[in-house]
C-alpha positions as CSV (number, residue, x, y, z in Angstrom):
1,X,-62.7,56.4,-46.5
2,X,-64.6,59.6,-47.8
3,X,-64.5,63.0,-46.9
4,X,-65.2,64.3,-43.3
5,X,-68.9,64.9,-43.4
6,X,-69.5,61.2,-44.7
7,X,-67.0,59.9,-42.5
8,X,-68.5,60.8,-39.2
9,X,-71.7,63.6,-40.0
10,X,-69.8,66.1,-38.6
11,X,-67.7,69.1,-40.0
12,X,-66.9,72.4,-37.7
13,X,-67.7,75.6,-39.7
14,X,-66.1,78.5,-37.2
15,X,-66.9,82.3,-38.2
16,X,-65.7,85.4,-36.4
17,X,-69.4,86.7,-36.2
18,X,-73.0,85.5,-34.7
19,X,-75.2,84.9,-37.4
20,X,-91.6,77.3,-44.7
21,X,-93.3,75.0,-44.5
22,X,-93.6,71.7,-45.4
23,X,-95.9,68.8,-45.0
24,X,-96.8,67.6,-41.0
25,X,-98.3,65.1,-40.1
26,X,-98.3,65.5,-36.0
27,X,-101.6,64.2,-35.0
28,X,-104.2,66.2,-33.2
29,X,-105.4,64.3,-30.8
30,X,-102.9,62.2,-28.1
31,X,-102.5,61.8,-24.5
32,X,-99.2,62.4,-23.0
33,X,-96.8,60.0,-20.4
34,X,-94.1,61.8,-18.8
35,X,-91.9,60.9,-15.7
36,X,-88.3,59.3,-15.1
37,X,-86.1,57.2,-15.2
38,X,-83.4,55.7,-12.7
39,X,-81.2,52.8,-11.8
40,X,-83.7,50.4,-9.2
41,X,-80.4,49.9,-6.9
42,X,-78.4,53.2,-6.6
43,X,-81.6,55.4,-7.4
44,X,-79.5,57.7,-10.1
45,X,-81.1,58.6,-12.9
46,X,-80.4,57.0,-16.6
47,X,-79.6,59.0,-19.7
48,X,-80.5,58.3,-23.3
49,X,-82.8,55.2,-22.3
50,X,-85.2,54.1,-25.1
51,X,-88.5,54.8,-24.2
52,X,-91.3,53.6,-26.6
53,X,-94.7,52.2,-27.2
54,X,-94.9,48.3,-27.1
55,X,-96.1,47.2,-30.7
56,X,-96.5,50.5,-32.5
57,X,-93.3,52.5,-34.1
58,X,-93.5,55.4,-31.7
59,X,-90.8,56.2,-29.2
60,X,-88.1,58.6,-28.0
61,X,-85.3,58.7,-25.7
62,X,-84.3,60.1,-22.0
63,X,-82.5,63.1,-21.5
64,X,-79.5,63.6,-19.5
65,X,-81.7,63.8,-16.4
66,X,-83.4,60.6,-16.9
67,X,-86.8,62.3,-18.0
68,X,-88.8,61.9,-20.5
69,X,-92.2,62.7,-22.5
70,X,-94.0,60.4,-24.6
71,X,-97.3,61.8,-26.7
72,X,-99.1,59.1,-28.2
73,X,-101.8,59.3,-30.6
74,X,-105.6,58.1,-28.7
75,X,-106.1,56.0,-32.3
76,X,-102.7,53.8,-31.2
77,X,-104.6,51.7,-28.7
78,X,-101.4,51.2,-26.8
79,X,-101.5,49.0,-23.9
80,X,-97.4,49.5,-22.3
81,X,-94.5,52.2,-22.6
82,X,-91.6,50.3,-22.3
83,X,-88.1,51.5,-20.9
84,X,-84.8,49.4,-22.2
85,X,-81.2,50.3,-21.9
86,X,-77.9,48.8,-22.3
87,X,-77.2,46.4,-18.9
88,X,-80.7,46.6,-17.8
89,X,-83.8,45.0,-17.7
90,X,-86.7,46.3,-19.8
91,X,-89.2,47.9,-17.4
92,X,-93.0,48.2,-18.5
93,X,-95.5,51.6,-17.6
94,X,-99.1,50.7,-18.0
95,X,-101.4,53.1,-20.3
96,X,-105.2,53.2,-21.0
97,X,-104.9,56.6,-22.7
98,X,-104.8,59.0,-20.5
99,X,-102.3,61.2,-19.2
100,X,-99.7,60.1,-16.9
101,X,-97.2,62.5,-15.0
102,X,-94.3,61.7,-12.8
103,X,-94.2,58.1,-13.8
104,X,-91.3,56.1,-12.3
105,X,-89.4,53.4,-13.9
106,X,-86.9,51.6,-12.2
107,X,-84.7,49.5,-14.2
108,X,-83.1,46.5,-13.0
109,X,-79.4,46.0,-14.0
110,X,-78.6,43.2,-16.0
111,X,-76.6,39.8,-13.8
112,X,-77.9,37.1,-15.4
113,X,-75.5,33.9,-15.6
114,X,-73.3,33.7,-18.7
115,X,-71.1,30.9,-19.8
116,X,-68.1,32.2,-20.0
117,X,-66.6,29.3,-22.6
118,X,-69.5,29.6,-25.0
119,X,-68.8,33.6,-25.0
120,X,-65.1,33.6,-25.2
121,X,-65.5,30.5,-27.5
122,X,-65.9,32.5,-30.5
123,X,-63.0,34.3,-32.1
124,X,-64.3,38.3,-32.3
125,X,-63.2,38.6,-35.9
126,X,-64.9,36.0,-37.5
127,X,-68.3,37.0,-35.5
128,X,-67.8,40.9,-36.8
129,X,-67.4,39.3,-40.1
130,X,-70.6,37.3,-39.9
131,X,-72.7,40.2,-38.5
132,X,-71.2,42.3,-41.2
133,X,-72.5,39.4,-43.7
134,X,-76.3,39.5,-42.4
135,X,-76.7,43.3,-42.5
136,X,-78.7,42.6,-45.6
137,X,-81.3,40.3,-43.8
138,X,-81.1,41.6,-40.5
139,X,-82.3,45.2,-42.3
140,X,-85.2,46.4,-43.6
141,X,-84.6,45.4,-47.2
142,X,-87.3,48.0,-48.7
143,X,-87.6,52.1,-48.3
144,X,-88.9,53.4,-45.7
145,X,-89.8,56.9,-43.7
146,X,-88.9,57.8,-40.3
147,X,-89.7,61.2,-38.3
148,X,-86.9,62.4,-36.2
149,X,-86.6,64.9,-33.2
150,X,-82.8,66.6,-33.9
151,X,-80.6,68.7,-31.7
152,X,-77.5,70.9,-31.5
153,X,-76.0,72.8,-29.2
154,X,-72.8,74.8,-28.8
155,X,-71.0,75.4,-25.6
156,X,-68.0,78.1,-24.2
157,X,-66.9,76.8,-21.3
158,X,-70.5,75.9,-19.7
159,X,-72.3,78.2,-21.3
160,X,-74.7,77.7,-24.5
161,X,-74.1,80.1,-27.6
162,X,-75.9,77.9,-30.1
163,X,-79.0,75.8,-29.9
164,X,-81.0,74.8,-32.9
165,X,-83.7,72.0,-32.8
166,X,-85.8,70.2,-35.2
167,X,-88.6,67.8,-36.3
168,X,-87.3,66.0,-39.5
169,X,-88.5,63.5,-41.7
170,X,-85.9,61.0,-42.9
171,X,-86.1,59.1,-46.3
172,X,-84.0,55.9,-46.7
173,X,-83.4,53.7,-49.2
174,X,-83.3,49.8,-48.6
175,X,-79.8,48.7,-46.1
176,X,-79.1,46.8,-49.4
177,X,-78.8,49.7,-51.0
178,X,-76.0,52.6,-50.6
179,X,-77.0,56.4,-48.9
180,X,-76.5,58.3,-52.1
181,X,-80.5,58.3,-52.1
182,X,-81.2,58.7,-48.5
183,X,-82.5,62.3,-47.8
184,X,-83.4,64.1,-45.0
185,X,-86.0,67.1,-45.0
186,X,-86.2,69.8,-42.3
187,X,-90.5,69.8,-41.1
188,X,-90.2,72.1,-38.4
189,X,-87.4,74.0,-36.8
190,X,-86.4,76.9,-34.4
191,X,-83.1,78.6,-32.7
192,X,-81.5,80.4,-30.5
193,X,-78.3,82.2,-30.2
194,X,-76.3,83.9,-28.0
195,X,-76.5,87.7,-28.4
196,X,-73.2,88.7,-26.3
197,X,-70.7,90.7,-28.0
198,X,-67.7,88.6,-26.1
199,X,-69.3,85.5,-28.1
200,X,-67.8,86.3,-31.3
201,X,-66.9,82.6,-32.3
202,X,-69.6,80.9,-33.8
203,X,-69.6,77.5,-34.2
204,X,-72.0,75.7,-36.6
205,X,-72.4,72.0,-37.5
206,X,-72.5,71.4,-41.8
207,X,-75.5,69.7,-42.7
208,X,-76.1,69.0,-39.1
209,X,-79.9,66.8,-39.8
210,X,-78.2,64.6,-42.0
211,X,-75.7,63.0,-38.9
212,X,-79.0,60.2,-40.0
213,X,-77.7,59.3,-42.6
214,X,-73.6,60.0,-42.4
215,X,-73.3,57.9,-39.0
216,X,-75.8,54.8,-40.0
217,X,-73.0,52.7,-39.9
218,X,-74.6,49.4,-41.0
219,X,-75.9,51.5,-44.0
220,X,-73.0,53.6,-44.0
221,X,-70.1,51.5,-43.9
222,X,-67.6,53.7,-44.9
223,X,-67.2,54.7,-41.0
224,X,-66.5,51.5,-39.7
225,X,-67.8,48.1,-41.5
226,X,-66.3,48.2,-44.9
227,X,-65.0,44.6,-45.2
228,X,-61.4,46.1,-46.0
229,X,-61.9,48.4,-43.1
230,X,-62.3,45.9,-40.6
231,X,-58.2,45.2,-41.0
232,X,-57.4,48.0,-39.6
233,X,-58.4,47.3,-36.3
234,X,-58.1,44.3,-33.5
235,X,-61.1,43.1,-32.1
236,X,-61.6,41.8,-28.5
237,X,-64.8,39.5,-27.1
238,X,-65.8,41.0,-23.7
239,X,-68.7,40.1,-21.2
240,X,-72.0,39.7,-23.0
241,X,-74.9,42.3,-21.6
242,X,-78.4,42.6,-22.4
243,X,-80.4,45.4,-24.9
244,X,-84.3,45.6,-24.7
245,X,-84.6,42.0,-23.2
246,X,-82.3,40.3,-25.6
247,X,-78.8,39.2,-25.2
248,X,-75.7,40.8,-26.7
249,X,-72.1,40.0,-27.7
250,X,-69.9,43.0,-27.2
251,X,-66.5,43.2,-28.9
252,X,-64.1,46.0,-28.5
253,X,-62.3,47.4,-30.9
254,X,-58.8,49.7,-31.6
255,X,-56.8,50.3,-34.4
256,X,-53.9,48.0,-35.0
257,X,-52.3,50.3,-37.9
258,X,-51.8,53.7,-39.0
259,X,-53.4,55.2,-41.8
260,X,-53.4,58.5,-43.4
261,X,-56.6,59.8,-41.2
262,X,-57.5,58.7,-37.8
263,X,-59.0,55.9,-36.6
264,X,-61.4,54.9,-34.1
265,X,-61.7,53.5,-30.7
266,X,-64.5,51.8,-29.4
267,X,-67.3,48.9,-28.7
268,X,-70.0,46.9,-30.7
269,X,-73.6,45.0,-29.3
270,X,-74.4,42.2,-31.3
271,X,-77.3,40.7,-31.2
272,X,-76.8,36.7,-29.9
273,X,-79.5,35.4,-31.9
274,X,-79.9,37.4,-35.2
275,X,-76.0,38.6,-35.2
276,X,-77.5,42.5,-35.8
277,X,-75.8,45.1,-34.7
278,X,-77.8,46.9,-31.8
279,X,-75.3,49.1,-30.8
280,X,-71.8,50.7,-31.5
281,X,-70.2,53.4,-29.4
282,X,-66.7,54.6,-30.5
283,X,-64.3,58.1,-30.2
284,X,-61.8,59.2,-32.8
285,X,-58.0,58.5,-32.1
286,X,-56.6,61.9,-31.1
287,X,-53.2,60.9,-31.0
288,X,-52.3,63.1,-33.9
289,X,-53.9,66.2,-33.5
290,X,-53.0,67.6,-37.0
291,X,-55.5,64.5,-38.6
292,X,-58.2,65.2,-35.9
293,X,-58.5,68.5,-36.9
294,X,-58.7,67.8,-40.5
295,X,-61.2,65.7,-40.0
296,X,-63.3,67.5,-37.5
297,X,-62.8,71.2,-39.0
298,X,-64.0,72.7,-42.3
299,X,-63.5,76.5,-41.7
300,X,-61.5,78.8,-38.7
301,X,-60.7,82.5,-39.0
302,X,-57.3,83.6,-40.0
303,X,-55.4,83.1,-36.8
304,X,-57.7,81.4,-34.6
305,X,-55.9,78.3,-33.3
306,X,-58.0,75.1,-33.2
307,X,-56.8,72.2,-31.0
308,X,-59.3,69.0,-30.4
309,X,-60.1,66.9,-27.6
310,X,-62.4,64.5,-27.9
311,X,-64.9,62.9,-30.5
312,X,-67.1,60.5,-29.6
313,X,-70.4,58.9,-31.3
314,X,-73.5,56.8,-30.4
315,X,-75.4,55.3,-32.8
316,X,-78.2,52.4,-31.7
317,X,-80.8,50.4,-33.4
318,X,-83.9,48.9,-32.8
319,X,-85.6,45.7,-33.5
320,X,-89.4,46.5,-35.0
321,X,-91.0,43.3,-36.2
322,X,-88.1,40.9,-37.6
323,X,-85.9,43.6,-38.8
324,X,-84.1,46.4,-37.0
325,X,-84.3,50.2,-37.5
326,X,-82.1,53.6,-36.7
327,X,-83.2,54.4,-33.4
328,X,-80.7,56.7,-32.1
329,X,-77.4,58.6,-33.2
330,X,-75.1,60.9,-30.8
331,X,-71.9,63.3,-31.2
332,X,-69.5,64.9,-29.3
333,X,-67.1,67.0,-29.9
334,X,-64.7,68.9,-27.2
335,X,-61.9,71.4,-28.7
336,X,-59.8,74.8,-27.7
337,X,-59.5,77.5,-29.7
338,X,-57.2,80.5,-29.0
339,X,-56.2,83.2,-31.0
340,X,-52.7,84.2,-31.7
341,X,-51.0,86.5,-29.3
342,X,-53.5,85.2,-26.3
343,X,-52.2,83.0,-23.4
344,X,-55.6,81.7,-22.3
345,X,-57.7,79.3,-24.2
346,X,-61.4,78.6,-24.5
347,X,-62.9,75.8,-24.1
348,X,-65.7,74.5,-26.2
349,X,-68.4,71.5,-26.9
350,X,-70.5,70.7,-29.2
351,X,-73.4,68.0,-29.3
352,X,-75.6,66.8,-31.9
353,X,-78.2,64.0,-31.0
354,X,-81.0,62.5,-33.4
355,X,-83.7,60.2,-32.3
356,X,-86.5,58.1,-34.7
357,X,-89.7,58.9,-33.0
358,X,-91.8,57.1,-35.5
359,X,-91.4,54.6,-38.6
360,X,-93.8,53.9,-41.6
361,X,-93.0,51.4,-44.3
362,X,-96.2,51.8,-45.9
363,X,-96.8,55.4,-46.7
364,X,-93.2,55.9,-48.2
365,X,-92.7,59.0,-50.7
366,X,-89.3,59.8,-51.7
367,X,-87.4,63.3,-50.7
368,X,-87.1,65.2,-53.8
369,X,-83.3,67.0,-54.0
370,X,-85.0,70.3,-54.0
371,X,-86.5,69.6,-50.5
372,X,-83.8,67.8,-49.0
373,X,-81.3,69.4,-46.2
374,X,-77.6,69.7,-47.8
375,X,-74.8,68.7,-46.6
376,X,-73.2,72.4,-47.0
377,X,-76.1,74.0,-45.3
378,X,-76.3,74.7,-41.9
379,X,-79.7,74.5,-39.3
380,X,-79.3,77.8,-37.1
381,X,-79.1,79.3,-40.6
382,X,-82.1,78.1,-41.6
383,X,-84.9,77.9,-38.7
384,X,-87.0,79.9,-36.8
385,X,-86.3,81.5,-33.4
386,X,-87.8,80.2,-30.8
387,X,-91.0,81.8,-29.7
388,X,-93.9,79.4,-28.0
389,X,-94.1,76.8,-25.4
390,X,-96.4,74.7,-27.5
391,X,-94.1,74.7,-31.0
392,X,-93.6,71.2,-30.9
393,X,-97.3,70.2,-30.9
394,X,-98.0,66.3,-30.8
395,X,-94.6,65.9,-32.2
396,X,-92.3,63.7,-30.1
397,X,-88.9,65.1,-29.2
398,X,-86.2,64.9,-26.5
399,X,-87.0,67.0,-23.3
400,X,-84.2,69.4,-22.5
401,X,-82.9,68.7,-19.1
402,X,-82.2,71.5,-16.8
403,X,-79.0,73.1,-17.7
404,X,-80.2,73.1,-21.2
405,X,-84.0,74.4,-20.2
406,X,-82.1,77.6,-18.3
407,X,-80.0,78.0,-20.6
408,X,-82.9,78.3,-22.9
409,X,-84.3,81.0,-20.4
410,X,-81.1,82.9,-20.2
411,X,-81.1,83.1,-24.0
412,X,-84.4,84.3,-24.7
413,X,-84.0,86.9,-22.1
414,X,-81.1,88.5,-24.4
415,X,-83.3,88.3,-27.1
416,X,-85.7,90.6,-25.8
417,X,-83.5,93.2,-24.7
């Protein structure tokens, strides 16, 4: 394995102190589709559900509230926004180009009939092996460029210190190929952060955008596909679920050995019929706190204490046309810090979450170094503040739910005085 930003996209850069443009191509005219989402039986919403536009490359995801918002271009001529998550039925939202507010969508869970010899029939190493084996096919095998919406944020206890936001445009090579030529580029981008004197811990994320292309697993497999990797763990067939109308093999996964880092805990969806992978969700083994941190941590103050809790990661794909696509990549990490001398410690948690909100594999220009976002650079340090309601213009990103939208309040209010 490499080092920790190319491991899992994430290192921890804590300092003792608070600290243009380029091409768009948001389009000008687009109508707008907005509303919720929620489970049809218990009525509770559903966070991070794919939401996109049937046939065309344009999507996004729901927040932690089960909301969403959707601007699609008038030229698209989309007919259906479609809603699919993990155990549920797709669900289907008519359009005919013109707005739509407070739309419902109420997924179906997912009880179909399984066989449970045919499932438990096949031995989960061999079947990780053969997905492993048809990345190359099941992948687009040519470059293409993707727009993203990414986030950040940076809790003490509940309350936000850091939150930095972006449209970014995503250059990646063919899945054949490695990510030494995959390169991400900052379009658009604002901030805000907390102006309290008693936050005097700042934590940032080290080349935060590019989580795009450190936690692509299938391209990347350095995290957790490597063929030699896949040793290291045992591998269990569970119940087989369904993603966006399609069925999936899931196969659990822990390690069985100890290595000089930390390994992982955690799931895969396979695809039944094209053996892709559609889905993996995993944490880091905290077991030995002394590897967690140097994995998660790049830089702490003389003094400050730094103990981790959790790390935990998303990362989803989606089928367009015959091959599939990043669609979605998450990360969590929960520590304490304390400094010597102090009894108390704080609690703190930090997300990062990227979603593809559009795809083009014909109009595919490559992301010179020069432009491209560094791994040693960090986004607050380089982005705007925030300033007006209609930044984001026909750009698609996540809505904030409603801690983070008053948080946002609260921050901007210390701003001005």
């Amino acid at each position: 394995m490499k080092t920790l930003h190319r491991i899992i996209g994430t290192s921890l850069l804590l300092t003792a102190f608070l600290c243009p443009s380029i091409r768009v191509n948001a389009q000008d005219s687009y109508f707008t589709v907005s509303g919720s989402i929620k489970d049809k039986l218990t009525r509770k919403p559903l966070e991070y559900v794919t939401i996109s536009v049937v046939n065309h490359n344009i999507g996004t995801v729901s927040n932690a509230d089960g909301e969403f918002t959707l601007k699609i271009p008038e030229t698209a001529g989309a007919a259906f926004v479609e809603c699919s998550h993990i155990g549920y039925y797709s669900f289907r939202i008519p359009v005919k180009g013109d707005n739509i507010v407070g739309a419902e969508a109420l997924l179906t869970p997912y009880a179909a009939a399984l066989n449970a010899v045919i499932i438990r029939g096949w031995d989960a190493r061999y079947l990780m092996r053969e997905a492993v084996n048809k990345i190359p096919g099941n992948y687009s095998s040519s470059a293409s460029q993707l727009t993203g919406f990414y986030r950040e944020t940076a809790q003490k206890r509940r309350n936000y210190i850091n939150i930095s936001e972006a449209v970014i445009d995503l250059y990646k090579t063919a899945y054949t190929e490695n990510t030494e030529q995959d390169r991400v580029q900052v379009l658009k981008g604002r901030k805000l952060l907390s102006q309290k004197a008693s936050d005097t811990l700042a934590v940032k994320l080290l080349g935060g955008p590019n989580l795009s292309i450190f936690l692509d697993i299938v391209k990347n497999p350095d995290v957790l596909l490597e063929k030699e990797t896949l040793s290291y763990f045992s591998f269990k067939m569970e119940d087989m679920t369904q993603i966006n109308g399609r069925d999936q093999y899931v196969v659990t996964f822990q390690p069985q050995m100890i290595r000089p880092y930390p390994l992982y805990f955690g799931t895969f969806y396979i695809d039944k019929e094209s053996l892709a992978f559609t889905r993996a969700e995993f944490r880091l083994d905290m077991t030995d706190s002394d590897k967690a941190s140097e994995m998660i941590l790049k830089k702490k103050p003389v003094g400050l204490r730094f103990r981790p809790e959790e790390a935990t990661y998303v990362v989803t794909y989606r089928e367009r046309g015959a091959v599939s696509y990043l669609s979605y990549i998450r990360n969590e990490i929960r520590f304490k810090c304390d400094w010597r001398r102090r009894i108390f410690s704080t609690n703190y948690t930090v997300v990062s979450e990227m979603v593809v909100t559009d795809v083009d594999m014909e109009n595919v220009t490559e992301i010179s170094r020069k432009e491209a976002f560094r791994p040693n650079q960090v986004l607050s340090d380089k982005v705007m503040d925030f300033y007006d309601e209609d930044f984001w213009g026909a750009y698609n990103i996540i809505e904030p739910d409603e801690s983070l939208e008053s948080a946002v309040a609260k921050l901007k209010k210390q701003q001005k005085n």
